[in-house]
Biotite code that builds the C-alpha atoms (Angstrom):
import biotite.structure as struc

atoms = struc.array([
    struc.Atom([-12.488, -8.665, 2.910], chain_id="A", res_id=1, res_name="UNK", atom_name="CA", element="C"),
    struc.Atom([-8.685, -9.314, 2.604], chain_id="A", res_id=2, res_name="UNK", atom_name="CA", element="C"),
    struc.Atom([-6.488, -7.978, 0.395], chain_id="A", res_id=3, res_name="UNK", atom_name="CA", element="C"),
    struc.Atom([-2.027, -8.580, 0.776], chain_id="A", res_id=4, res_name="UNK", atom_name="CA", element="C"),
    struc.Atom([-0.243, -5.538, 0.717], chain_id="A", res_id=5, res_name="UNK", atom_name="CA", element="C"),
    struc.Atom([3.310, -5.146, -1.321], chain_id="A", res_id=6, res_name="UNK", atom_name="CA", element="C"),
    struc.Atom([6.098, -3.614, 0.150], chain_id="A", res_id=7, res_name="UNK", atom_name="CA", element="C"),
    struc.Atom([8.913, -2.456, -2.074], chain_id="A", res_id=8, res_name="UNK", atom_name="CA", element="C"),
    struc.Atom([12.156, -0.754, -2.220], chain_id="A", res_id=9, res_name="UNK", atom_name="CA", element="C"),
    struc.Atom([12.924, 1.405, 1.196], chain_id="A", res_id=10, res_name="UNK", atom_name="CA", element="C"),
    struc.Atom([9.294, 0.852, 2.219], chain_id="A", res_id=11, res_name="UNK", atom_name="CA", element="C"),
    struc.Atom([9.924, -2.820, 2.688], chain_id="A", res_id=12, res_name="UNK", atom_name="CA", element="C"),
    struc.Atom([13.120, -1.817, 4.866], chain_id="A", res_id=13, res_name="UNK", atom_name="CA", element="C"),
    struc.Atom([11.082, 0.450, 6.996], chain_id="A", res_id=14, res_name="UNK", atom_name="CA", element="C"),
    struc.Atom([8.015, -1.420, 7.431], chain_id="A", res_id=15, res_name="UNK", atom_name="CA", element="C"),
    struc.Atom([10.764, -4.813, 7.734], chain_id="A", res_id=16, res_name="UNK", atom_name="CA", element="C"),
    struc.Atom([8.148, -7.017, 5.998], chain_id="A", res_id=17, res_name="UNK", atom_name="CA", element="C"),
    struc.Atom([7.774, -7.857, 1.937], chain_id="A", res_id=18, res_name="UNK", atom_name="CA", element="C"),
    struc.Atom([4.010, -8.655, 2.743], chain_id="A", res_id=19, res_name="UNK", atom_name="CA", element="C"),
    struc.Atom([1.287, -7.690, 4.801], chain_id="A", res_id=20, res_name="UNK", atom_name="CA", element="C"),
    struc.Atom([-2.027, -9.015, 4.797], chain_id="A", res_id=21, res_name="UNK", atom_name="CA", element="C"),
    struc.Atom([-5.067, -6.829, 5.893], chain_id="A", res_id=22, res_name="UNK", atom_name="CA", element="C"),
    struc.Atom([-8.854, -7.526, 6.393], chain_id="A", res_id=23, res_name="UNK", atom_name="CA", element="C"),
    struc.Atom([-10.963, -4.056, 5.110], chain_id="A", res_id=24, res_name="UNK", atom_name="CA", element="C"),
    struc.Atom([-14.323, -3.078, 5.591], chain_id="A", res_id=25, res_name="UNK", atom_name="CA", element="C"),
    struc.Atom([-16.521, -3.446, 2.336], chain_id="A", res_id=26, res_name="UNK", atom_name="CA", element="C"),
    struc.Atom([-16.242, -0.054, 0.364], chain_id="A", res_id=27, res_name="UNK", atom_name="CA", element="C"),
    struc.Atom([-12.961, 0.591, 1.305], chain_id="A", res_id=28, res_name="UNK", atom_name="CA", element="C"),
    struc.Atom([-10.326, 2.599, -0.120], chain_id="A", res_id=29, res_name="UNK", atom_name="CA", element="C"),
    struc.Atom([-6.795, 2.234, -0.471], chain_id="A", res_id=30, res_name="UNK", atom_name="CA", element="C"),
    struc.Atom([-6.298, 5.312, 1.563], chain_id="A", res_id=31, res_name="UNK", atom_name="CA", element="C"),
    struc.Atom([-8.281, 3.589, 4.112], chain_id="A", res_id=32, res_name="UNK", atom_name="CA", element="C"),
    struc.Atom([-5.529, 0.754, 3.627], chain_id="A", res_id=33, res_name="UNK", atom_name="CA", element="C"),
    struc.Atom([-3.071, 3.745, 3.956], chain_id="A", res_id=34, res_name="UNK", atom_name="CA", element="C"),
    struc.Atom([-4.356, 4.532, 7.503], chain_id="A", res_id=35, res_name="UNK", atom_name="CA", element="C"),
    struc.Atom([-4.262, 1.011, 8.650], chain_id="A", res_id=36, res_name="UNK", atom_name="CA", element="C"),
    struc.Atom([-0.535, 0.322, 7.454], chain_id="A", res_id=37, res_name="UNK", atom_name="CA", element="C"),
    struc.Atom([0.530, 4.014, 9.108], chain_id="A", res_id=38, res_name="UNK", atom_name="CA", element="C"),
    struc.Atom([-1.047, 2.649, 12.325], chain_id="A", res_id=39, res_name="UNK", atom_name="CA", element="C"),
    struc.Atom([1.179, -0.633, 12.128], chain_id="A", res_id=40, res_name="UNK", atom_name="CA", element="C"),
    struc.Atom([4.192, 1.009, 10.544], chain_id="A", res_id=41, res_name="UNK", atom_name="CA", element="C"),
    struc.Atom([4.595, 4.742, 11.162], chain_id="A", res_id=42, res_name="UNK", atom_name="CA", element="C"),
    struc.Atom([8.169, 5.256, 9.849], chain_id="A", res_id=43, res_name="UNK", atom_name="CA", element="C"),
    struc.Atom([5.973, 4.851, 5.941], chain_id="A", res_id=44, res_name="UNK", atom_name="CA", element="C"),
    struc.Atom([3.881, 7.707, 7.319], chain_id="A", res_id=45, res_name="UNK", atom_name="CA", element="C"),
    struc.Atom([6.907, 10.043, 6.246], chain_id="A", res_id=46, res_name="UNK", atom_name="CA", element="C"),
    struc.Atom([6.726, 8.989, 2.512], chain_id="A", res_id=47, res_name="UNK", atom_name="CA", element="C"),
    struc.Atom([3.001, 9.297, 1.911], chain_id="A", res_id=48, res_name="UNK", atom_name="CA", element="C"),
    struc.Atom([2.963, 11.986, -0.245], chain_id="A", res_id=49, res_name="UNK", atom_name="CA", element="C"),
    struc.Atom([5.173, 9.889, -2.411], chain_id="A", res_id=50, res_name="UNK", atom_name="CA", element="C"),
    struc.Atom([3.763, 6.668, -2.138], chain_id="A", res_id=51, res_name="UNK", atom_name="CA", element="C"),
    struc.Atom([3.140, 4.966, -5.696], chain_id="A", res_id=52, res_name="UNK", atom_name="CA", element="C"),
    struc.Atom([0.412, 2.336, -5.350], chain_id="A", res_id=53, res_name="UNK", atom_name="CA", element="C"),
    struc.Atom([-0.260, -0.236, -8.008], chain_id="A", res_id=54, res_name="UNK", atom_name="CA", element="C"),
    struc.Atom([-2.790, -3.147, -8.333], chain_id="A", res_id=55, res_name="UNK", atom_name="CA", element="C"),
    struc.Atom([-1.709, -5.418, -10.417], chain_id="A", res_id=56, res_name="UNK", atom_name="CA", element="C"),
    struc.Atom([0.239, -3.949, -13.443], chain_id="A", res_id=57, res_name="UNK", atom_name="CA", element="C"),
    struc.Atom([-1.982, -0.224, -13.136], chain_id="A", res_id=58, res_name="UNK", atom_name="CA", element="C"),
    struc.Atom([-0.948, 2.732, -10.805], chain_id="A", res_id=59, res_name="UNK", atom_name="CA", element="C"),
    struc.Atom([-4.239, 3.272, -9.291], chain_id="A", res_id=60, res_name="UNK", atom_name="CA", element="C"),
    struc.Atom([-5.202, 6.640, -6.745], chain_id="A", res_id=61, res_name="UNK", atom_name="CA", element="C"),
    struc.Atom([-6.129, 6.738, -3.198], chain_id="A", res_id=62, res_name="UNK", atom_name="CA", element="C"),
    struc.Atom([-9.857, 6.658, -3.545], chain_id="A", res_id=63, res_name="UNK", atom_name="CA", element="C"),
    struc.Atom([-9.567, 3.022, -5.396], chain_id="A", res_id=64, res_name="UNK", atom_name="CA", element="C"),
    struc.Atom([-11.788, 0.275, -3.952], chain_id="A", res_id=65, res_name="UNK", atom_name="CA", element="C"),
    struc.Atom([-9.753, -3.094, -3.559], chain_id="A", res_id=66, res_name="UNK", atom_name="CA", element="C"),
    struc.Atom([-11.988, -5.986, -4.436], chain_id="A", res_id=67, res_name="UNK", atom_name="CA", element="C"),
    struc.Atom([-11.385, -9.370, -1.743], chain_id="A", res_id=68, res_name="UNK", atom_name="CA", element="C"),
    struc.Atom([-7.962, -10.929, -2.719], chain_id="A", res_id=69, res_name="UNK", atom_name="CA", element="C"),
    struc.Atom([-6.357, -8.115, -4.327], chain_id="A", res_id=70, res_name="UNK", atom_name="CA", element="C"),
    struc.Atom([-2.899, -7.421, -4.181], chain_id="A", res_id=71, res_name="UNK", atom_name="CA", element="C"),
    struc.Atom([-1.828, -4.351, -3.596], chain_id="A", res_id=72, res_name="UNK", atom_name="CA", element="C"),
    struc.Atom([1.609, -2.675, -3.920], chain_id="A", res_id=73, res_name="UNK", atom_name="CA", element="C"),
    struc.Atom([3.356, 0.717, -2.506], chain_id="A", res_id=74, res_name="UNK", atom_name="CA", element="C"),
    struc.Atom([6.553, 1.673, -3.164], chain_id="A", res_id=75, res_name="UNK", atom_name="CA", element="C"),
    struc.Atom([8.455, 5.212, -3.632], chain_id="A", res_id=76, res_name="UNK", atom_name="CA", element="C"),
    struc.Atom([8.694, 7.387, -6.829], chain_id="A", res_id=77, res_name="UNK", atom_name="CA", element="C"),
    struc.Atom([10.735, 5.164, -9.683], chain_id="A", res_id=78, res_name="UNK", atom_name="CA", element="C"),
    struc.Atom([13.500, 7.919, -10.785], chain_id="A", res_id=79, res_name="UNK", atom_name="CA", element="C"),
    struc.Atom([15.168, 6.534, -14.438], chain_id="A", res_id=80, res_name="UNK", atom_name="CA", element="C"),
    struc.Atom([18.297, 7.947, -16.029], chain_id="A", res_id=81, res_name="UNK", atom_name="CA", element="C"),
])
């Protein structure tokens, strides 16, 4: 199945790409995802314990199952003042 991956913020600059699409195995996860992007792009590696992902307007965790055509985002912690 595909889904598109988001990139925001400094992940964008590091992976040099707003959007990535990726074809996943049925039953995946978005750590699965995780591990395909790190491949790709291992500067984001660094950040993964700080990695927000949302799908759609929801945070969601690693163990999330994308359904075909989902869009998926990752970006850092938001920090608000």
């Amino acid at each position: 199945m595909k889904v598109r991956m988001q990139f925001y913020a400094q992940l964008r600059d590091l992976a040099g790409i707003r959007e990535q699409d990726f074809d996943l195995a049925e039953g995946s996860t978005v750590g699965d995802l995780l591990d395909q992007i790190y491949l790709q792009h291992p500067a984001l590696r660094t950040h993964d314990k700080s990695i927000l992902i949302g799908v759609g307007v929801e945070f969601v965790d690693r163990k999330y199952r994308p359904k075909p055509g989902e869009e998926i985002s990752i970006m850092p912690p938001v920090q608000g003042g």
